[in-house]
C-alpha positions in Angstrom: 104.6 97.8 88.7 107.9 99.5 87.5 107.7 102.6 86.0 109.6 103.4 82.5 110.2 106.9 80.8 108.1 108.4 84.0 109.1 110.9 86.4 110.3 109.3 89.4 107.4 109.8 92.4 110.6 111.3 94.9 110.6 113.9 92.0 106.4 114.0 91.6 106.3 114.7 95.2 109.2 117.6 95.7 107.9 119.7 92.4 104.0 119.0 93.1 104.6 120.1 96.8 107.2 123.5 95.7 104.6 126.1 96.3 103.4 124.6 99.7 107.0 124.1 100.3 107.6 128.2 99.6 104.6 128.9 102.0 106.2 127.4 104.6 109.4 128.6 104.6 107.6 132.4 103.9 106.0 132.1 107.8 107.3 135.6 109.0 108.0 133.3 112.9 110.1 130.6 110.9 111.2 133.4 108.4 112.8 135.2 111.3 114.3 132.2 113.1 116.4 131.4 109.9 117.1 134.8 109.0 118.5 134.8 112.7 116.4 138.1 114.4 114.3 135.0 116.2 114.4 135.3 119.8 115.3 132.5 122.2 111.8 132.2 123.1 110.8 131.8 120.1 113.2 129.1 119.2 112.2 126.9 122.4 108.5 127.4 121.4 109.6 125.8 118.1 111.2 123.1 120.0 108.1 122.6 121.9 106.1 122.3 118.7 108.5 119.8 117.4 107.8 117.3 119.8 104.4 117.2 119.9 104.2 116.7 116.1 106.9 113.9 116.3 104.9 112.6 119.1 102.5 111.5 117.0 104.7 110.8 113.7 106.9 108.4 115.7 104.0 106.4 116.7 102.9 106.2 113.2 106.2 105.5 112.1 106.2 102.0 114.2 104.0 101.0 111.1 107.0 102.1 108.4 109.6 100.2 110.5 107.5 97.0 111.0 107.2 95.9 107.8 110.0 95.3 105.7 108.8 97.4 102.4 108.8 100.2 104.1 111.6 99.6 107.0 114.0 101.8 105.0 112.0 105.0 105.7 112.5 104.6 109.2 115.8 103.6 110.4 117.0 103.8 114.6 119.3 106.8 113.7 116.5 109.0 112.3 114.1 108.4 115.9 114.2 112.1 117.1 112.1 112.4 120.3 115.5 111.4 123.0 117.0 114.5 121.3 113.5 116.5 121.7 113.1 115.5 125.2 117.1 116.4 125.4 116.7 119.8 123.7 113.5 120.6 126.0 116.0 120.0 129.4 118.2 122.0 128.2 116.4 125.2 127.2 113.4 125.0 129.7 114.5 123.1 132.6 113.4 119.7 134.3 109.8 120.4 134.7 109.7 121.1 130.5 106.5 118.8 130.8 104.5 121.3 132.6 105.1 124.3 130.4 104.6 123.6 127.3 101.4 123.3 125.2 100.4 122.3 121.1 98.7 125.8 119.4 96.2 125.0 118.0 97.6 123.9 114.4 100.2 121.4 116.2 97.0 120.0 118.2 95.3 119.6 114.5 98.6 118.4 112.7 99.2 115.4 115.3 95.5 114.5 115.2 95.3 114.5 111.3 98.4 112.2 112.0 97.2 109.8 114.7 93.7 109.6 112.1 95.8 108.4 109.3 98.1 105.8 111.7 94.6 104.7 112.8 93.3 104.1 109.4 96.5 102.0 108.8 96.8 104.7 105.5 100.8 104.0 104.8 101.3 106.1 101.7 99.6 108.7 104.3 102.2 108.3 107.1 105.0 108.1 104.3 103.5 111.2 103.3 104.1 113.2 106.7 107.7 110.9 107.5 108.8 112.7 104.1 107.4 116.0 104.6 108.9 116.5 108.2 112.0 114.3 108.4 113.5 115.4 105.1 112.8 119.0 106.0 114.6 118.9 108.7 117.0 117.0 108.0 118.0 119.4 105.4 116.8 122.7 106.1 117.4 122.0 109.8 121.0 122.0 109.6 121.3 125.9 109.1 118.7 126.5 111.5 120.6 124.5 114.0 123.9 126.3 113.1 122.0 130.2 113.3 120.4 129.4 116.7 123.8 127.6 118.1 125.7 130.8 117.9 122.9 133.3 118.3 122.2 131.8 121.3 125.0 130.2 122.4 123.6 127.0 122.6 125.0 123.9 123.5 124.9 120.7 121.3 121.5 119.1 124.1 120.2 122.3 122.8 120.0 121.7 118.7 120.2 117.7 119.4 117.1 117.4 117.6 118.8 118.7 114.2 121.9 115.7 115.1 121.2 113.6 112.8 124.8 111.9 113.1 123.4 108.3 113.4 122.2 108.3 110.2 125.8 108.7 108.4 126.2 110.6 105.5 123.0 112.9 105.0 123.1 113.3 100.9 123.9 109.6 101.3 120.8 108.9 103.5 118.8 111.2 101.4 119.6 109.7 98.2 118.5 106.3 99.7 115.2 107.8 101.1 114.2 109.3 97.8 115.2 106.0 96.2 112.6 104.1 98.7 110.0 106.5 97.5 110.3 106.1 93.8 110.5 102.0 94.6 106.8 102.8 96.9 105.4 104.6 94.4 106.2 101.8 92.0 104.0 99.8 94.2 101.0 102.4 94.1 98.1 103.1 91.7 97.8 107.1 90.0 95.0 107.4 92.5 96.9 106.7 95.5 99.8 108.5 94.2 97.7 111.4 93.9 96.1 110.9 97.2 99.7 110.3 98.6 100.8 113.9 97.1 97.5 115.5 98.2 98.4 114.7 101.7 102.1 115.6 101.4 100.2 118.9 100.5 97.9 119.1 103.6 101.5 118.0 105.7 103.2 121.6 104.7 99.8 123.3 104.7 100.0 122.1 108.9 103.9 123.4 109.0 102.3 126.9 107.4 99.4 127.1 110.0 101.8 125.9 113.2 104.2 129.0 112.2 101.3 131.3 111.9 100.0 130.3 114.9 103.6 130.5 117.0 103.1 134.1 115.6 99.7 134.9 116.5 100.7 133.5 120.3 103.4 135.6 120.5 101.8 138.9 119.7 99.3 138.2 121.9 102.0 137.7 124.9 103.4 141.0 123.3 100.6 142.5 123.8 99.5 141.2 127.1 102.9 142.4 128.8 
């Protein structure tokens, strides 16, 4: 089905996600990691959060890269758990395994994942690959740069926000929108809705994992 005179579903999905989008970013614990008055704790517990969502995602995402319509979303270079693991080393210490833990929102977030991957939903999984990977793939890059010299981090530290294998990012980005206005070329206006609706309930997750990271560390405030 090819679409003429319509908006193209990459743009559908950025300006009917905006205000969920906003929410996210308006998290007071993310809000004061970019704004760079985080504290080092607070940036590992982010890291920690991190890879239990893309725990799950990556799994999914075996599904993208299995089938050749939807290969393109999920290229080698844009795997990030190596660079989670990596980061996790580095800021924690060998026995990272053992001390960290999901809140609450993460454990829902990788569930509501692993549902869809069970379900075998693809516009579903290509609705959290977008929401996280180009998220941090863009906004990432300045959170990687504040933390770096905030807290004198080494590169194993940000590794996660390396996406160097993937070449040019406006390059790659340009190529992933282009794969989602060619998929939603492929999909009905009830599965494009659905598709949107989840991308929705992806950045309502981010908003609820950031609320949570701050409702843990008031708690630890005020336990000390």
């Amino acid at each position: 089905m090819e679409e003429t005179g319509e908006k193209p579903f990459s743009v559908t999905l950025r300006e009917g996600s905006w205000s969920d989008h906003s929410d996210s970013e308006g998290a007071t614990f993310m809000e004061d990691i970019m704004r760079g008055i985080g504290s080092r704790q607070d940036y590992i517990d982010l890291v920690a959060q991190h890879y239990f969502m893309y725990e799950a995602l990556e799994e999914a995402a075996m599904q993208l890269a299995a089938d050749p319509a939807t290969a393109a979303f999920h290229p080698a270079g844009i795997v990030r758990m190596p660079a989670l693991e990596a980061d996790l080393a580095a800021l924690i210490g060998a026995d990272w395994r053992e001390r960290i833990a999901p809140v609450p929102a993460t454990a829902d977030y990788a569930a509501r994942i692993r549902e869809i991957a069970a379900e075998g939903w693809i516009a579903g999984i290509v609705a959290h690959h977008y929401t996280r990977y180009l998220g941090d793939l863009s906004g990432g890059q300045m959170i990687a740069k504040r933390v770096a010299r905030q807290h004198g981090l080494s590169a194993e530290g940000i590794a996660f926000y390396d996406f160097a294998g993937l070449g040019a990012p406006t390059d790659f980005k340009n190529a992933y929108r282009a794969a989602l206005d060619a998929f939603g070329a492929t999909l009905d206006e009830s599965e494009r809705q659905r598709m949107l609706d989840e991308v929705r309930t992806a950045y309502g997750f981010n908003t609820a994992v950031f609320v949570d990271l701050g409702k843990a560390k008031a708690a630890k405030a005020a336990a000390a």
